[in-house]
N, C-alpha and C positions, 0 to 999 in steps of 0.2 A: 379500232381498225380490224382487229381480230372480231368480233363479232360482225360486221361488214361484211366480211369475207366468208365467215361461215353461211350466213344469209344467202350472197349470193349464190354461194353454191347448192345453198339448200331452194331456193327458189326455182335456181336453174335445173337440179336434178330432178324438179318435179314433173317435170317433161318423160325424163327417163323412166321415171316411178310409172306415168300413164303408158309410156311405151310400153314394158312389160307388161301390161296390163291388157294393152292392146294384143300382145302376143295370144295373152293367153284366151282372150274372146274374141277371135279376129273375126267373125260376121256380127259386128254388133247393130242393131237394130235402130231407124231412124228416129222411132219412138225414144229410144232410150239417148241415143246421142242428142237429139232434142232439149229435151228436159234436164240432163245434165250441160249441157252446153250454157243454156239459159240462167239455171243457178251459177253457172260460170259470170254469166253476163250482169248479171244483180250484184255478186261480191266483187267483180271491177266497177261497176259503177257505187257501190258504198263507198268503195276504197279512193276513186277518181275524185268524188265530191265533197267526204268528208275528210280523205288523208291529206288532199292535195290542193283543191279548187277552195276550200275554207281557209285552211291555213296561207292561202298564197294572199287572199284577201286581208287575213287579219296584219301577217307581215307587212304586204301594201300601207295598208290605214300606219301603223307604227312609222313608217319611212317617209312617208307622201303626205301624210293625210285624209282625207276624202280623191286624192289624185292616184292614188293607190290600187284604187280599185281598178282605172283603168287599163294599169298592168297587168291586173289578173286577167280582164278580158282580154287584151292584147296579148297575154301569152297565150291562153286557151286555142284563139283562132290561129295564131302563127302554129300553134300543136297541128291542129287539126289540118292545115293546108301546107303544113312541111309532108305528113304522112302521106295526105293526097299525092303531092308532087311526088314521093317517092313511088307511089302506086302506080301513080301514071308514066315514070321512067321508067324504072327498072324493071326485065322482063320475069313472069312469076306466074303461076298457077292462080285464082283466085278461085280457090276451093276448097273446102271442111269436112262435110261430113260424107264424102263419095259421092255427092252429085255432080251433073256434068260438068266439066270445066269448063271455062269462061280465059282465054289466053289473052296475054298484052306480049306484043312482040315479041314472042318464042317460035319464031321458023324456026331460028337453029339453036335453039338451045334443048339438050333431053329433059325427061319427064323428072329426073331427080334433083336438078340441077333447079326448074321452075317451083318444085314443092320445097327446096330446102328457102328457095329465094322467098317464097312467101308466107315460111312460116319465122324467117330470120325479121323479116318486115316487121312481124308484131311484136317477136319476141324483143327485139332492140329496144323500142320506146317503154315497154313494161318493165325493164332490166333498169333503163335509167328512171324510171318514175319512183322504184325502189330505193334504188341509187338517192335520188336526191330526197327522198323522204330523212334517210339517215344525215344526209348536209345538214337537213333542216335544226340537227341538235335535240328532235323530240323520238329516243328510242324506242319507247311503246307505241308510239302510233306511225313509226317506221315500220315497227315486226307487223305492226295489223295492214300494213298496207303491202309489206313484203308476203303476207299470209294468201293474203286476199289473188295476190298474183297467181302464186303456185298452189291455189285450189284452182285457178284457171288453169293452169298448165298442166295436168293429171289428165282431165277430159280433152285437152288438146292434144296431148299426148298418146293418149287412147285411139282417136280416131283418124289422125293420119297412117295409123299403122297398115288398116287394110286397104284401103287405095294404092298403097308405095305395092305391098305386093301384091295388089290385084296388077299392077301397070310392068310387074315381072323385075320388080329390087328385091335383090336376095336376103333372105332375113339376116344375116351380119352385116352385111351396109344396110339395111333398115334401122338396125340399131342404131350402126355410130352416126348416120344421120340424123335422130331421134336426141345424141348427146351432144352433136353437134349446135343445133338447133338451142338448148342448153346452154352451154357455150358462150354463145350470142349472147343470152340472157346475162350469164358474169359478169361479161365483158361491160354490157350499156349500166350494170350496176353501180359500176367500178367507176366509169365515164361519170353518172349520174353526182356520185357521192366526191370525188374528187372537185369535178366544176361547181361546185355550190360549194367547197370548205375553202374550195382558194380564193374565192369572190362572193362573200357573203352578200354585196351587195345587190346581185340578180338572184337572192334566192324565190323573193315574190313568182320572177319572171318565169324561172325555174318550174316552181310549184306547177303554176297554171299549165306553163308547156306541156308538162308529163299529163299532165289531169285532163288535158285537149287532145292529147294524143289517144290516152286510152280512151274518152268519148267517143273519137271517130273510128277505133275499131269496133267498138259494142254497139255502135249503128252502121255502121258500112257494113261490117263481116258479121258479125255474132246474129242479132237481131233478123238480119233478112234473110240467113242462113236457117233458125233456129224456128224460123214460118213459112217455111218452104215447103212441106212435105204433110202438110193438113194437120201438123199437131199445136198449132201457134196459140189453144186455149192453157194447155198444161204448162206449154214453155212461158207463158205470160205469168202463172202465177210460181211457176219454178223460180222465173226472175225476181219477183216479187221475194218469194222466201229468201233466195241469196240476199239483197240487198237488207233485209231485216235481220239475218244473221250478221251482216256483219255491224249495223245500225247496233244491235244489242253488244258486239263485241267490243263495238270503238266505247258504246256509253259505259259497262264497265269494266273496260281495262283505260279507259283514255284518263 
């Protein structure tokens, strides 16, 4: 449990690690947020595929048999259209690296209130995707999947920094939004690893879920984001290199 716990908060403060980071280069350049965004996008999807969408399969095949499998797809899609449905309730910024926003019912809600709502969005199902890596009972390929997250969270971290105070948030609530945000992260790790040790029996379900959710952010957000601004050849193979780093990491540390 103690190791859980240090995780999530090592996960979650990676946000804050990118925050300060952000402080310190607040005009960071689309180029650069690009390409680092992307190798963001490569090590969530090694981690999606091989921490979480593999092993939900093989759990599956052990429990079901060849019916097993179908869980894995059945949870992947319910992932990917719970986060939808969240996307499309709840009112949020949908924007990364300072390009223009794109609003879902925010008349009355402020600018900091939409960026913390949509950076809580992603960070939640990446929190529990960690979370339920450590259920799963395989501690090394938990830490690679808990790893894989908060190398995402560094460059996420990083670039909401200058929008919040381009949009006039004072750099001390830029911060605690930034740990806030964080937070969030602990919290869905905690949710993740609890609901899978009390019910081993969904953990297949589990797996896929988390593994469906991060898919549909690294094609909804990351992906269309990180090809927007005419550098989509560099972030293609940025992405490319993330996912092989962490392919090398899982074959050998797994």
């Amino acid at each position: 449990m103690e190791l859980v716990l240090l995780t999530a908060l090592g996960v979650g403060g990676a946000t804050a690690i990118g925050a300060v980071i952000g402080f310190i280069f607040k005009k960071i350049s689309h180029t650069f947020s690009d390409i680092v965004l992307s190798f963001a996008a490569g090590v969530m999807l090694a981690a999606a595929v091989l921490g979480l969408i593999l092993p939900s399969a093989e759990h599956g095949m052990e429990q079901l048999g060849t019916w097993g499998i179908l869980m894995t797809l059945g949870g992947i899609f319910v992932g990917a259209l719970c986060l939808n449905l969240i996307d499309k309730l709840v009112p949020h910024l949908h924007k990364l690296a300072g390009t223009e926003a794109e609003s879902h019912n925010n008349a009355n809600l402020s600018k900091v209130l939409l960026f913390v709502t949509a950076i809580a969005i992603h960070n939640l199902p990446e929190g529990i995707a960690a979370g339920v890596g450590f259920g799963a009972g395989d501690t090394s390929q938990a830490l690679i999947i808990a790893g894989g997250i908060a190398l995402q969270n560094i460059p996420e971290g990083m670039i909401i920094i200058g929008p919040m105070l381009a949009a006039g948030v004072k750099p001390g609530r830029t911060l605690g939004i930034a740990l806030l945000t964080g937070l969030v992260e602990v919290v869905g790790t905690l949710l993740g690893y609890f609901a899978v040790s009390l019910a081993s029996a969904i953990l297949p379900f589990a797996l896929a879920f988390a593994g469906g959710t991060m898919l549909y952010v690294i094609s909804d957000e990351m992906i269309p984001e990180t090809h927007a601004h005419g550098h989509q050849r560099g972030a293609t193979y940025a992405l490319l290199v993330g996912f092989c780093v962490m392919l090398v990491t899982d074959v050998l540390l797994g």
